[in-house]
N, C-alpha and C positions, 0 to 999 in steps of 0.2 A: 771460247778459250783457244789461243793458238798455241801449237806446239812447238814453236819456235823462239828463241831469246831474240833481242834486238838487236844482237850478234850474227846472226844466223844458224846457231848452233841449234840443232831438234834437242828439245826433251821429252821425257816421255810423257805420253799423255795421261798417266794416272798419278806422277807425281811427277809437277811439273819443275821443280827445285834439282830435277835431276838431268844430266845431259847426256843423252846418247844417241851413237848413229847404227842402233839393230831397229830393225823394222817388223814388225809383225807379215809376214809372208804372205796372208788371205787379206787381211785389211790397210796392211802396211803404214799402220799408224806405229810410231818412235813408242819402244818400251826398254826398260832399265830391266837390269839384271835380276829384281825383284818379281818384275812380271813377268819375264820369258817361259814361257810352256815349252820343253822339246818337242817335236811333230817329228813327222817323215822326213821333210824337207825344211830346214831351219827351226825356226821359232815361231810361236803362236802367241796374240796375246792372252787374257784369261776370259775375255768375252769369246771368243771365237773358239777356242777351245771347248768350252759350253756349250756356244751354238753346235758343233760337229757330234757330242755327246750325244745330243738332242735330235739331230737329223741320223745320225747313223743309223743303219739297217742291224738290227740285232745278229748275232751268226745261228745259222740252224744246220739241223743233220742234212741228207742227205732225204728224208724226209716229211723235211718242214716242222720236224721238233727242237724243242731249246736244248742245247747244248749241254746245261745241267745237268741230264741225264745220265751223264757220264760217271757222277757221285755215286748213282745208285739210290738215292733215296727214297725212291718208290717200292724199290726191290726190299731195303731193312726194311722200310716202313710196313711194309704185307708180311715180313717175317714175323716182325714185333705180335703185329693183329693176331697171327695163327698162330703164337706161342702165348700171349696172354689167353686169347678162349680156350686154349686146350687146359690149361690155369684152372680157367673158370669151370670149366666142364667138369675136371677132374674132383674138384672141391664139392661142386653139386652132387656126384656120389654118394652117398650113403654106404655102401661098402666099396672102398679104394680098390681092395685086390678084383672087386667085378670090373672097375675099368680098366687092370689092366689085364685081364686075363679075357676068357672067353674059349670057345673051338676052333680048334680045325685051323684056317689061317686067321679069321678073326682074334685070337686065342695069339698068335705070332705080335700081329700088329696094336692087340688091345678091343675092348668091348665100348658096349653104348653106357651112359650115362644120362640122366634126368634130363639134364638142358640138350643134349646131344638126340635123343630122341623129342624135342619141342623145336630144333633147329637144322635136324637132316629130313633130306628128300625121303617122303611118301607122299602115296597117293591115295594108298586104301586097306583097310586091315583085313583080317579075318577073327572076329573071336572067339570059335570055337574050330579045330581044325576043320569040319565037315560041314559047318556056317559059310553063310553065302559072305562075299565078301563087301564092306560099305565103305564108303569114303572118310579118307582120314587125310588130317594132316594138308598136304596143298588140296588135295582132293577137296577137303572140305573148306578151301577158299583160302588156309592159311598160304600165300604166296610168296612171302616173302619168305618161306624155307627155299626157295628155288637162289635165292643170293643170299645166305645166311648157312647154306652146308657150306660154302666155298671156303666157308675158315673154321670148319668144326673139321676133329680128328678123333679117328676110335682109341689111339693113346700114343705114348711119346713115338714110340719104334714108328707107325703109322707118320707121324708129323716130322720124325728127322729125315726121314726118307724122300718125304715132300721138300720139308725146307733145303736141303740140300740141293734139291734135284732146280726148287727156284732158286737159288744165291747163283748156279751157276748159270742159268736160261734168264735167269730176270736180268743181271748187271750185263747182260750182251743186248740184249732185244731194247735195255731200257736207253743205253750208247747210245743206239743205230734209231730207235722211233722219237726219243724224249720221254719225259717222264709222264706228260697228260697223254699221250697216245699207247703206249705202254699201257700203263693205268686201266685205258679204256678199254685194249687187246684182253687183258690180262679177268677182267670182268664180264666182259662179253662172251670170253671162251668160254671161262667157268659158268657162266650163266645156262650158256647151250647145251653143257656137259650132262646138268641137271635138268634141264626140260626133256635133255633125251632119256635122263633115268627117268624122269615123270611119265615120258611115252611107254616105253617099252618095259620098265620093270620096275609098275609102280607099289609094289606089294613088297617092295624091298628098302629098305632103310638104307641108304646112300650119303653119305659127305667126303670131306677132302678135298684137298687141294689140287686134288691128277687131273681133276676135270678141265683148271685153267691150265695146268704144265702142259699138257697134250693137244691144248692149243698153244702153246707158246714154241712146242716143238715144231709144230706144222707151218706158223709166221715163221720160226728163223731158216726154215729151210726155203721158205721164197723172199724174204730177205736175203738172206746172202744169195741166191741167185740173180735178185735183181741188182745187186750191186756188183755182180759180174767174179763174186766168189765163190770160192771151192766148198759146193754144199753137200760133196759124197761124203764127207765124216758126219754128217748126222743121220744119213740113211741108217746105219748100222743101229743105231742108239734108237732112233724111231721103232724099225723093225724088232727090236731085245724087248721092246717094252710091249709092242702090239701083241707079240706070243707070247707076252707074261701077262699078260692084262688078259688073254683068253685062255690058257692054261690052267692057269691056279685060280681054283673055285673061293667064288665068297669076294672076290674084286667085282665091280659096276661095269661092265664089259658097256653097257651102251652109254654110261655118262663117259668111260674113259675115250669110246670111238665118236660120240657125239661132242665131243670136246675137241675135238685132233679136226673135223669137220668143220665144225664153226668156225676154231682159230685158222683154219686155213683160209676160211672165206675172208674172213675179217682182216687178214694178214695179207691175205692179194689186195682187198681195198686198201689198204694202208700202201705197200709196197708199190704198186702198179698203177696208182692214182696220176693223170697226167700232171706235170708241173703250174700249166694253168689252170686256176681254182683249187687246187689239190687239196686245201684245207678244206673244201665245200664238199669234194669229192669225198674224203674221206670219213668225215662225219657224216653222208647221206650214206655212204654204203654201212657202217656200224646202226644207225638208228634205224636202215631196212630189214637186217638182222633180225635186231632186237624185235623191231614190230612181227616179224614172221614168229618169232620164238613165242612172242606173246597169242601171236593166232593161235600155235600149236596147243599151247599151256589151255586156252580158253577150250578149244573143241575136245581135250584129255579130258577136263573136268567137264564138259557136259556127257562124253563116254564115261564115266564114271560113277555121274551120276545117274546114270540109265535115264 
C-alpha cells in the first residue's frame, strides 16, 4: 500500500483517505493528526511509540530498586501486619488487663499473651525456679519463632513506639533501596535481631519490631553516606537508643544490638555493591547472612540440647 495519492500528496499510512505532510521522526512514515504521539522531539507514530515503551530501561534508585518505592507501600504494608497481630494477640488473652499490664517496664509497654508466647523468641525454660533448664520453643525445633516475633508486640504502647519509630526509617530506606530490597533489609535485620536473642538470652521471651528498626538504623547511616549525605543527624538518634536499649531493664539488649549488626552488614551489601552485577552482588551478600544466621540458630540448638 503506498502512502502516496497519484497527486503526490503523502497520506498517512494508517488511514489512508487522509492527507498529510507530518512524518513520524523514528520511522518517518506520513501520520494524520489522529495518530501523532508527542516525543521529545516532534511526533511519533503509535507503533513506535510502543516499540520505545517496550525497549526502555525502567528508572531505578540509586541502588538498582524500582522507583515505586517512594509510595511507601512496603513500609504501610509492615505497619498493617504488626497492627493486625498485635489485634490477634490481644484477643487470644483470656484476661485483657494481663496484656496490657505486667512489671517493672514490661508493665509500661504491656504483657505476653497466649499466641505471643507460641510466637516470641525462646529457647529454653525452666519449670521449677531451682530445675534444670530444657529446650523450649525454637529450642525445641519450633524456628519459625525466630521470623514470626518480628511482628508480635507485648501491647499497644510497645507497637506505637515501634510503628512510629518504622513509618519514619521505613518511607526513607524504602525511597533510597526500592521496595523488594527494603523488604529484604527490613527481614533479614529482624531475622539476626532474634537469632542473637536465641544466642545469648535464650531463657528470655523476646518480640518486636526494634530488632528490624535497629537494623534499619544502621543501613540508613551507610546509605546516606554512600550517597555522599549528611549522616551526623542519625548518630544522635542511634546513640539515644543504644543507652536506652542497655539501661532500662526487661528490653532484649542482644536482639536489639544483634539487629543494628546484621542491618549494618546487610545495608553495606546493599549500599556498596559494585554497579556491575550489583543485583548478584547484593542478593549473595543478604543470603550469606541468612546462611550464617542459620549456622548460628543450628549449633544454639544443639548447645541446648546438650
Amino acid at each position: 500500500m503506498t502512502n502516496v495519492l497519484p497527486t503526490g500528496v503523502p497520506v498517512c499510512y494508517r488511514h489512508p483517505g487522509r492527507e498529510t505532510y507530518v512524518r513520524c521522526t523514528r520511522c518517518e512514515r506520513p501520520i494524520c493528526p489522529d495518530c501523532m504521539r508527542s516525543a521529545s522531539v516532534g511526533h511519533q507514530c503509535p507503533e513506535c511509540v510502543a516499540e520505545g515503551r517496550r525497549t526502555q530501561r525502567p528508572t531505578r534508585t540509586a541502588f538498582g530498586g524500582g522507583v515505586s518505592g517512594r509510595r511507601g507501600y512496603v513500609t504501610i504494608g509492615l505497619i498493617l501486619i504488626n497492627v493486625v497481630m498485635l489485634l490477634i494477640s490481644l484477643a487470644s488473652a483470656k484476661n485483657g488487663a494481663h496484656a496490657l499490664g505486667g512489671q517493672g517496664f514490661a508493665g509500661l509497654i504491656g504483657g505476653d499473651t497466649p499466641l505471643l508466647d507460641k510466637l516470641g523468641v525462646i529457647g529454653e525454660v525452666k519449670f521449677s525456679q531451682n530445675g534444670p533448664a530444657v529446650p523450649f520453643g525454637v529450642g525445641d525445633g519450633q524456628y519459625y519463632r525466630l521470623f514470626t516475633a518480628m511482628f508480635m508486640h507485648f501491647g499497644i504502647l510497645h507497637l506505637l513506639m515501634n510503628m512510629y519509630a518504622l513509618w519514619i526509617l521505613g518511607r526513607t530506606l524504602e525511597s533510597f533501596l526500592g521496595p523488594v530490597r527494603f523488604l529484604a533489609l527490613y527481614l533479614v535485620a529482624g531475622l539476626g535481631g532474634n537469632v542473637a536473642a536465641y544466642l545469648f538470652q535464650p531463657a528470655d521471651l523476646s518480640a518486636g519490631a526494634s530488632t528490624a528498626l535497629f537494623g534499619l538504623f544502621a543501613a540508613l547511616f551507610l546509605v546516606l553516606r554512600r550517597l555522599g549525605l549528611n549522616a551526623t543527624s542519625v548518630l544522635p538518634v542511634i546513640l539515644i537508643n543504644l543507652v536506652f536499649t542497655i539501661s532500662v531493664p526487661g528490653i532484649s539488649i542482644a536482639g536489639h544490638l544483634g539487629g543494628f549488626v546484621v542491618g549494618a552488614l546487610a545495608g553495606a551489601g546493599l549500599a556498596y555493591a559494585p554497579r556491575q552485577r550489583r543485583s548478584l552482588v547484593q542478593a549473595g551478600a543478604l543470603v550469606a547472612i541468612v546462611l550464617v544466621l542459620l549456622v548460628l540458630t543450628i549449633y544454639q540448638t544443639g548447645h541446648i540440647r546438650g
